[in-house]
N, C-alpha and C positions, 0 to 999 in steps of 0.2 A: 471362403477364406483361403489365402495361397499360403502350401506351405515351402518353408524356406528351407532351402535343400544344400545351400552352402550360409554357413551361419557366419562364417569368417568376411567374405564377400558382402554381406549383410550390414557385420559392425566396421568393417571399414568405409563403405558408403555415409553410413549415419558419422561417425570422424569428422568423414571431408565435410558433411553438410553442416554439422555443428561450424565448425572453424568456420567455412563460408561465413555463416550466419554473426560467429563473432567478430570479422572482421569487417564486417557492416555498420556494428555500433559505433555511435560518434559520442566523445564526453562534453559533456555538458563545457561552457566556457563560465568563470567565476561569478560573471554577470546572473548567467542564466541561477545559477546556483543558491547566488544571495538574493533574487525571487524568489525561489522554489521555498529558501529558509522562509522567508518575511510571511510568505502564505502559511504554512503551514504553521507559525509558530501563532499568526493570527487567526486562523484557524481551532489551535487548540481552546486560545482564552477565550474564544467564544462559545466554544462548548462550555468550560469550565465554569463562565457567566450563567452558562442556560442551566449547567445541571445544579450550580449552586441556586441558585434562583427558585428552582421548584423544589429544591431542599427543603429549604427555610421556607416557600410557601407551604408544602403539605404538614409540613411538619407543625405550621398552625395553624393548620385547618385541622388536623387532627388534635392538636390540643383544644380547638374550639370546640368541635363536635363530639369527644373524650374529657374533656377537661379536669 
């Protein structure tokens, strides 16, 4: 492992490389945006379909099996 013998030198390097890095990000255009909603928000209720779903299955399977 190399040690770092100017630590000043060091966090300025990482700085400039952060910044570089954030001025490479592009935002999103509203299009791209109200996809990203539409999926994800269809995404959730499919979850919420599937967890409700084996809710109410186990929960009478176990009242069959218990009853």
């Amino acid at each position: 492992m190399k040690t770092i013998t100017k630590p000043f030198i060091a966090i300025g390097r990482f700085t400039r490389q952060t910044i570089d890095e954030i001025r490479k990000v592009v935002t999103p255009s509203v299009r791209e945006w109200a996809g990203w909603i539409v999926g994800v928000f269809a995404f959730v209720l499919l979850l919420m379909a599937l967890v409700t779903g084996m809710d109410f299955g186990l929960g009478k399977l176990v009242l069959h099996i218990f009853g």
